[in-house]
TIRO-2110 file (N, C-alpha, C; in Angstrom, 1 decimal):
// TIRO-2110
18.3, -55.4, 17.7, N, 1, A
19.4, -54.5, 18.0, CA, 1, A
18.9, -53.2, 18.4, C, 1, A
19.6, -52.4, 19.6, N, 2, A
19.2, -51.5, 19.9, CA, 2, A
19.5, -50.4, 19.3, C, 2, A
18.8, -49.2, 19.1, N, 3, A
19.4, -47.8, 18.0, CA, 3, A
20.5, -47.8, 19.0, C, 3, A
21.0, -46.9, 18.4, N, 4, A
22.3, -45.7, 19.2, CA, 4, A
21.7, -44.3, 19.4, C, 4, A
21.4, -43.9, 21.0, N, 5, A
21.2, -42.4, 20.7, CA, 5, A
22.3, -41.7, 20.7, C, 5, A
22.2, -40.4, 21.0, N, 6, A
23.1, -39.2, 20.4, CA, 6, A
22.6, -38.8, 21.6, C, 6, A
23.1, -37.8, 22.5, N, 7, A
23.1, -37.0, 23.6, CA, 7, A
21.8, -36.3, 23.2, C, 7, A
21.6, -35.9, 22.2, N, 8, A
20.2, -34.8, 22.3, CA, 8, A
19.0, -35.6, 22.0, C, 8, A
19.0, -37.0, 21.8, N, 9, A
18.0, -38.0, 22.1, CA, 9, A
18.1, -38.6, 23.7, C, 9, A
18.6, -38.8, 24.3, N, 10, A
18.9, -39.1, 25.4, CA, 10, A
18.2, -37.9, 26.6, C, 10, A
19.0, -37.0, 26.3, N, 11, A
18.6, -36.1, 27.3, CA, 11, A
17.0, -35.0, 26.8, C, 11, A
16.4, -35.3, 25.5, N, 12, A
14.7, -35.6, 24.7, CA, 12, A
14.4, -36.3, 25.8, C, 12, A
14.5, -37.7, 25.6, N, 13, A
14.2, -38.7, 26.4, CA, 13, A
14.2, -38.7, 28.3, C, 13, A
15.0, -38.2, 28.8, N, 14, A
14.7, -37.5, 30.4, CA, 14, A
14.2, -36.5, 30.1, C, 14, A
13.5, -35.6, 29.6, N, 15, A
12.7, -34.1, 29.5, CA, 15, A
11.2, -34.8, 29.6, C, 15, A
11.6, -35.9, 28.6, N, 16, A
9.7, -36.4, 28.1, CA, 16, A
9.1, -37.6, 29.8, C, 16, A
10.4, -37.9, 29.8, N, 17, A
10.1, -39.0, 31.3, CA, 17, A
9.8, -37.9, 32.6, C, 17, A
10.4, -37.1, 32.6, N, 18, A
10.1, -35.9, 33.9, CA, 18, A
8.8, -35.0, 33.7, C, 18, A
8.8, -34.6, 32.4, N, 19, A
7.2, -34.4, 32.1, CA, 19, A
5.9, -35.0, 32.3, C, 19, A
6.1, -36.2, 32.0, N, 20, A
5.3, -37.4, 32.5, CA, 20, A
4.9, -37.2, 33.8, C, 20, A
6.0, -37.9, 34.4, N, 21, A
6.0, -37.7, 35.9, CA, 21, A
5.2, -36.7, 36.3, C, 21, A
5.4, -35.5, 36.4, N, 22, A
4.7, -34.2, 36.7, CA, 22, A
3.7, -34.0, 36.3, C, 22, A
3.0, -34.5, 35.1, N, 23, A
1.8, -34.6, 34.5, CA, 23, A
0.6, -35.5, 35.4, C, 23, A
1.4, -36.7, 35.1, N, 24, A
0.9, -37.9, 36.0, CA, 24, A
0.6, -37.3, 37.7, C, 24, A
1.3, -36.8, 38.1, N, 25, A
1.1, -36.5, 39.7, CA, 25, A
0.3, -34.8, 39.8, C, 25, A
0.1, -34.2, 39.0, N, 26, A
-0.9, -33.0, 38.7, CA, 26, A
-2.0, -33.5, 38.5, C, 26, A
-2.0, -34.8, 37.6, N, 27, A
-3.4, -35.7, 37.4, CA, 27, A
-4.2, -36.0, 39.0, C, 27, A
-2.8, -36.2, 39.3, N, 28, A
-3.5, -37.2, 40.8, CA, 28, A
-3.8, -36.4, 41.9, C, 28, A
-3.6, -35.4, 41.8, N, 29, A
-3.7, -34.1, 42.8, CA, 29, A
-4.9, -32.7, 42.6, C, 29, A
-5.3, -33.5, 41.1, N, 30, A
-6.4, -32.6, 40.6, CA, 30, A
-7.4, -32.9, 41.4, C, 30, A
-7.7, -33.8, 41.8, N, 31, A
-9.3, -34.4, 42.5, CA, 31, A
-8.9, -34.1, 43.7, C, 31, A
-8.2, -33.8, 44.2, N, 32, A
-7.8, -34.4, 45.9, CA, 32, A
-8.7, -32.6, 46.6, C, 32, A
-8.4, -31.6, 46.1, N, 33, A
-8.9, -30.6, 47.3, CA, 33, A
-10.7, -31.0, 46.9, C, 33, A
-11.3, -31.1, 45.7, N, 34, A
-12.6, -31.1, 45.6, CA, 34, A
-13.0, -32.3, 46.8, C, 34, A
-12.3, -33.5, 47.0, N, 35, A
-12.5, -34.7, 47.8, CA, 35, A
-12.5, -34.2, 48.8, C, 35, A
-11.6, -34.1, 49.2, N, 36, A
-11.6, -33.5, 50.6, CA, 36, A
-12.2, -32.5, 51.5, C, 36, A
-12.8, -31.5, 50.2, N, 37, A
-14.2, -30.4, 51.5, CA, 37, A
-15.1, -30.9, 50.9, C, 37, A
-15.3, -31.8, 50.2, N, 38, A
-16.7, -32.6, 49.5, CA, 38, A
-17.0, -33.4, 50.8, C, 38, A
-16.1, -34.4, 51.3, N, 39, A
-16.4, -34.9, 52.5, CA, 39, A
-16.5, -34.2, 54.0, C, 39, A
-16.1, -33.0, 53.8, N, 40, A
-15.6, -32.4, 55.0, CA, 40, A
-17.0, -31.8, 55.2, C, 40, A
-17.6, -31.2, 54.1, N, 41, A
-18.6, -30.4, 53.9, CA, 41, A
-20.2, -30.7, 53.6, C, 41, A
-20.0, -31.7, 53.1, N, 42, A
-21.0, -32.9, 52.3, CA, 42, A
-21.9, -32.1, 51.5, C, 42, A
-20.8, -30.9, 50.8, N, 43, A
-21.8, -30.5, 49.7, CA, 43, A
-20.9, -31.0, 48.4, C, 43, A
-22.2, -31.2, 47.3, N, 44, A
-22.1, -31.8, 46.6, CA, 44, A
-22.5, -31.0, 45.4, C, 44, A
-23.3, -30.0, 44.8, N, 45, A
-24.0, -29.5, 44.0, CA, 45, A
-23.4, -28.5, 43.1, C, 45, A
-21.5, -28.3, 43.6, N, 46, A
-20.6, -27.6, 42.8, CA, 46, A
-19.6, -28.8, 42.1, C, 46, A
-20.2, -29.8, 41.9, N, 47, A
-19.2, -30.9, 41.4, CA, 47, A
-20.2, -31.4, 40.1, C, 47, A
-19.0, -31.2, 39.0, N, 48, A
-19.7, -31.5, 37.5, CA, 48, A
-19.3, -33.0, 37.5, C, 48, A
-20.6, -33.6, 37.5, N, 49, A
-20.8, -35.2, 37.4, CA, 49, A
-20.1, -35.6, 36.0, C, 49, A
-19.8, -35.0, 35.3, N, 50, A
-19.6, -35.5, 33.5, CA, 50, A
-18.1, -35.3, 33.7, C, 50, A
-17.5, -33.7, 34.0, N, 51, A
-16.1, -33.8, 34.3, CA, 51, A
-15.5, -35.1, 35.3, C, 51, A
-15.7, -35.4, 36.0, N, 52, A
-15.4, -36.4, 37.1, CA, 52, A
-15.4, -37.8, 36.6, C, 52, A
-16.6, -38.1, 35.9, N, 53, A
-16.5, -39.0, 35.7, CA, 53, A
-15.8, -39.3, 34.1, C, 53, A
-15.6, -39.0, 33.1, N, 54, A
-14.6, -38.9, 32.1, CA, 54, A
-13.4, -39.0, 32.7, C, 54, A
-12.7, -37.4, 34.0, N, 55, A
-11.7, -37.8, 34.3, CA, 55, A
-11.3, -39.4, 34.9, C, 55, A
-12.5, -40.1, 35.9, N, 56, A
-11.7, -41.4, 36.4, CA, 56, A
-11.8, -42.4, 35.4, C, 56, A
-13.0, -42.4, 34.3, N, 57, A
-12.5, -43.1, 33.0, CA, 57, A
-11.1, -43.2, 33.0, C, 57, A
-10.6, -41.3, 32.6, N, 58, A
-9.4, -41.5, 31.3, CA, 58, A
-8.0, -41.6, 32.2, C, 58, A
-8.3, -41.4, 33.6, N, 59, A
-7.5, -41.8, 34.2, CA, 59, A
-7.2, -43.3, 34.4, C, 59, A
-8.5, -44.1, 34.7, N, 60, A
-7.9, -45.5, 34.8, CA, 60, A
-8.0, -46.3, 33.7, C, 60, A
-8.2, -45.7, 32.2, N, 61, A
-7.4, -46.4, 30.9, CA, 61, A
-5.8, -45.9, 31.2, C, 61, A
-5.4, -45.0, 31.4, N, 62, A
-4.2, -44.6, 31.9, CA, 62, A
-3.6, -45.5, 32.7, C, 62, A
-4.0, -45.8, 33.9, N, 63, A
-3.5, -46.5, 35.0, CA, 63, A
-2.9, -48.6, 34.7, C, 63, A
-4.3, -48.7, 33.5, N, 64, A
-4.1, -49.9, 32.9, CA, 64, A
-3.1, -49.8, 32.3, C, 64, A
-2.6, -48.9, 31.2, N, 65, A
-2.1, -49.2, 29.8, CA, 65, A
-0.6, -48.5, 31.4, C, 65, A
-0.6, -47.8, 32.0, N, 66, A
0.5, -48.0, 33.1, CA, 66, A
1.0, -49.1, 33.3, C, 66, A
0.3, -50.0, 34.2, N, 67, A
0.4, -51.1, 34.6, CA, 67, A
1.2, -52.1, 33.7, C, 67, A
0.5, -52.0, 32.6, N, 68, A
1.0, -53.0, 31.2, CA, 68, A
1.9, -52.6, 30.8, C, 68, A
2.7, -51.7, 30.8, N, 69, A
4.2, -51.3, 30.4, CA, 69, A
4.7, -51.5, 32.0, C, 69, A
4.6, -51.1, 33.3, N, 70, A
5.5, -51.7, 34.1, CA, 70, A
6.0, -53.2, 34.2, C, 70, A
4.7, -53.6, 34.1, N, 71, A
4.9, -55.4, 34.4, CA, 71, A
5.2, -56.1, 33.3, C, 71, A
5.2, -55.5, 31.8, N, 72, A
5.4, -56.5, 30.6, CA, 72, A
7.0, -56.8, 30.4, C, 72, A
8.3, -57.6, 30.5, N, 73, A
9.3, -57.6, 30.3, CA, 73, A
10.0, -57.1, 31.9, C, 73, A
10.8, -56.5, 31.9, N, 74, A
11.3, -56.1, 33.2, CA, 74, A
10.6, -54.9, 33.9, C, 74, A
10.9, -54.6, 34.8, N, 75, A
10.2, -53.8, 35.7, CA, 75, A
10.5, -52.8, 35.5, C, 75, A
9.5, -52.0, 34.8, N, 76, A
10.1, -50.0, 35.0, CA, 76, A
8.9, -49.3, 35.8, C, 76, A
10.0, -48.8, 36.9, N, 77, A
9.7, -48.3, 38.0, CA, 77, A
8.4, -46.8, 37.4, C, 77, A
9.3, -46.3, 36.2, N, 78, A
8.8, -44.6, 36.2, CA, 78, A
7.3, -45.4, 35.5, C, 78, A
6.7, -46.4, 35.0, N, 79, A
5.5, -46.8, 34.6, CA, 79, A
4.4, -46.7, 35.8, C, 79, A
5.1, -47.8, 36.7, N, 80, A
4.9, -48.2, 38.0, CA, 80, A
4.3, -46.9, 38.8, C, 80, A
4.5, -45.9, 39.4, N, 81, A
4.6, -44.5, 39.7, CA, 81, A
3.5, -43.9, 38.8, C, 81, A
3.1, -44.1, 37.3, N, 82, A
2.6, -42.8, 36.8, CA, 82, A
1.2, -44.3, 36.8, C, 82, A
1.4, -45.6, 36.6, N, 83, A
0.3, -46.2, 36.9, CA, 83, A
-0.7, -45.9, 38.8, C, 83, A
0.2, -46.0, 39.6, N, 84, A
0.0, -45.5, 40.8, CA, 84, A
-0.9, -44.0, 40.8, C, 84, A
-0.2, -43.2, 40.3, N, 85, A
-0.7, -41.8, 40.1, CA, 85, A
-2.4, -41.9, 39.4, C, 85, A
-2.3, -42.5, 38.4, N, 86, A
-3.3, -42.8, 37.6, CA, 86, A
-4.4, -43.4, 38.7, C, 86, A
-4.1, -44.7, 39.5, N, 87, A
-4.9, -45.0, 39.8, CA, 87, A
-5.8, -44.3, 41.6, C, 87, A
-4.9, -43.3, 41.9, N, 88, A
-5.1, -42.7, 42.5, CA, 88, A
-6.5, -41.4, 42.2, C, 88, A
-6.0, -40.8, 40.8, N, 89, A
-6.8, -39.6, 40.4, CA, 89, A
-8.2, -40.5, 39.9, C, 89, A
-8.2, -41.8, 39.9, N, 90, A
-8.9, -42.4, 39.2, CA, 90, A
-10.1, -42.8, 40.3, C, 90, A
-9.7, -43.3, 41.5, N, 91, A
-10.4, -43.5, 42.8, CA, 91, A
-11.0, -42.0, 43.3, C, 91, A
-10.6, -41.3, 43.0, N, 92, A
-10.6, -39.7, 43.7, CA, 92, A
-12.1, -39.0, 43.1, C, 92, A
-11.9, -39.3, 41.2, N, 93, A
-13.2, -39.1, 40.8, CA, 93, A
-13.9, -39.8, 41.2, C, 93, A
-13.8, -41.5, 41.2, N, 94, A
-15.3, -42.1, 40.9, CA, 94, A
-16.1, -41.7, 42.8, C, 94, A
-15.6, -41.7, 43.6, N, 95, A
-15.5, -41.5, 44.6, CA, 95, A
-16.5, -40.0, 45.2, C, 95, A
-16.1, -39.0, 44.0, N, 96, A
-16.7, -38.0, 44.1, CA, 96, A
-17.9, -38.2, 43.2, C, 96, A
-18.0, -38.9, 42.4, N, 97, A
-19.4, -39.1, 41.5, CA, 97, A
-20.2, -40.2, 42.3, C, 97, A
-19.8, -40.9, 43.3, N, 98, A
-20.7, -41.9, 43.7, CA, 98, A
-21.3, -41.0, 44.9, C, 98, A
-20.7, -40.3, 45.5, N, 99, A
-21.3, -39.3, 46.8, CA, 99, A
-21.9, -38.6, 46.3, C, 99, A
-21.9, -37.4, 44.7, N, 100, A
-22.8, -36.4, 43.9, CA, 100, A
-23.9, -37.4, 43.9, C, 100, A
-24.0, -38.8, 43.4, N, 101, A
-25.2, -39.9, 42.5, CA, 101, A
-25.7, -40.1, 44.0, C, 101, A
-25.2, -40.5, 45.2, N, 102, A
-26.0, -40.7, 46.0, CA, 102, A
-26.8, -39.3, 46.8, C, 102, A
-25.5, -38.2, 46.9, N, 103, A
-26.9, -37.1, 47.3, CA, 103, A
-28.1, -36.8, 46.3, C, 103, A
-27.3, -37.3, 45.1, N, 104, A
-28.7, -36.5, 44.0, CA, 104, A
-30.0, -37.5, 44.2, C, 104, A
-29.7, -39.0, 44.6, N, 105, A
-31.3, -40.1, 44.9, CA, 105, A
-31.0, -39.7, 46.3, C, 105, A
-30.7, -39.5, 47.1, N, 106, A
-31.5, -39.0, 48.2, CA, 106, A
-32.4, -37.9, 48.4, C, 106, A
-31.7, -37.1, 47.8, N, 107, A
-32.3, -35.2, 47.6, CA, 107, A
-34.2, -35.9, 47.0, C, 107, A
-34.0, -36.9, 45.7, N, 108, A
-35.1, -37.3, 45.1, CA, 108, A
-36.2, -37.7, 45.5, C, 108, A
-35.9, -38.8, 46.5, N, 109, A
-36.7, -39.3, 47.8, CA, 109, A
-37.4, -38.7, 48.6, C, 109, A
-36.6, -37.4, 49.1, N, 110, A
-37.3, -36.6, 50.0, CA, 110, A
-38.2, -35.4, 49.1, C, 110, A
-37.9, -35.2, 47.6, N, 111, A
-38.8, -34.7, 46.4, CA, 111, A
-37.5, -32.8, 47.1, C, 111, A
-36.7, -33.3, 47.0, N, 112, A
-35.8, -31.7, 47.0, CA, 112, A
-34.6, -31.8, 46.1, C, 112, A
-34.1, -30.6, 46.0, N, 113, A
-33.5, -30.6, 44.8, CA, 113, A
-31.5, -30.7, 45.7, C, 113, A
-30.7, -31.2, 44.7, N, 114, A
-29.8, -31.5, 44.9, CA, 114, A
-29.4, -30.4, 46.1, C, 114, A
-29.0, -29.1, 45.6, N, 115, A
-29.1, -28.4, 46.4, CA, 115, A
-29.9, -27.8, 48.0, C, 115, A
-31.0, -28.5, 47.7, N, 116, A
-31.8, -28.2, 49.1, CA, 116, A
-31.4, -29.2, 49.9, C, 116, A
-31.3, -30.4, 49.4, N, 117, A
-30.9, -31.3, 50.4, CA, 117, A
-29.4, -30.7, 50.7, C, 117, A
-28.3, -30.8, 49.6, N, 118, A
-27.2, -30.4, 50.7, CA, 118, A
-27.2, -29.7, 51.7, C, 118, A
-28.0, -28.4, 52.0, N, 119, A
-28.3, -27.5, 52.6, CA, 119, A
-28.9, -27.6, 53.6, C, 119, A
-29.9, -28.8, 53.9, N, 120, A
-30.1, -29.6, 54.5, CA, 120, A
-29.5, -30.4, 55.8, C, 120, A
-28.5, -30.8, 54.8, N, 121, A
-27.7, -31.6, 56.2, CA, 121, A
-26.6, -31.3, 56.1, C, 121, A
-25.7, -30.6, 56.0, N, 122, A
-24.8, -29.4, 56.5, CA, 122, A
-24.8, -27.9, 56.6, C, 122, A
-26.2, -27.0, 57.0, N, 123, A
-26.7, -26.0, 57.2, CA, 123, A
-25.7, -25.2, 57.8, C, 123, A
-24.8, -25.6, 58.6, N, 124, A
-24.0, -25.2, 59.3, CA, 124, A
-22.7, -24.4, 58.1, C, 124, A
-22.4, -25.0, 56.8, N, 125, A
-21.3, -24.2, 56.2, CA, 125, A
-22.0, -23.6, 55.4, C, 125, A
-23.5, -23.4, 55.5, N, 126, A
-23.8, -22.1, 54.8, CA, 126, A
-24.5, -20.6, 55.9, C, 126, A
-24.5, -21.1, 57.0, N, 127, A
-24.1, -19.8, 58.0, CA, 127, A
-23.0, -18.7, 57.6, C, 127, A
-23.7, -17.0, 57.8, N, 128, A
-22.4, -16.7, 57.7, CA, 128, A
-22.3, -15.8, 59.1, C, 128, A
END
């Protein structure tokens, strides 16, 4: 049997669902400017490898335990969306930690340091 809400549970319940939402898509928008002049720039040596990678962890236990409430019983769309969201911020980190992991064994090979290699091979955005 289902409870009975009362108007001030109800409209609780759209405050906590819209927060979500805006949470969820703040998540997925957090990675996106560092991605985008990370590849633009191909520096890498101002990106904390530990933050990034926890974030796409705790993002894509998020995106799971998402998924598993949209698809278990009927289809809820607002799951659907914050699993989407999730799996977006979730691609965005590992994405940035696999570019940091590959400049940092390349930098190693040539025996320079994260930094010197970036500097390296885009010399051009540190012109002033």
């Amino acid at each position: 049997m289902l409870p009975i809400l009362t108007n001030s549970q109800t409209a609780l319940s759209i405050i906590m669902v819209c927060i979500t939402i805006v949470g969820a898509i703040c998540l997925a928008v957090f990675a996106l400017p560092n991605l985008v002049q990370t590849i633009k720039n191909k520096q890498t040596q101002y990106i904390s490898y530990w933050l990034y990678t926890l974030l796409g962890i705790g993002a894509g236990c998020f995106a799971i335990t998402s998924y598993y409430n949209a698809f278990s019983g009927e289809i809820d769309f607002i799951s659907l969306i914050i699993g989407i969201s999730n799996t977006f911020s979730s691609s965005a980190s590992i994405i940035l930690v696999v570019l940091k992991t590959i400049h940092i064994k390349q930098a190693k090979m040539k025996k320079l340091s994260e930094v010197e290699y970036c500097k390296s091979i885009a010399p051009s955005s540190h012109k002033k």
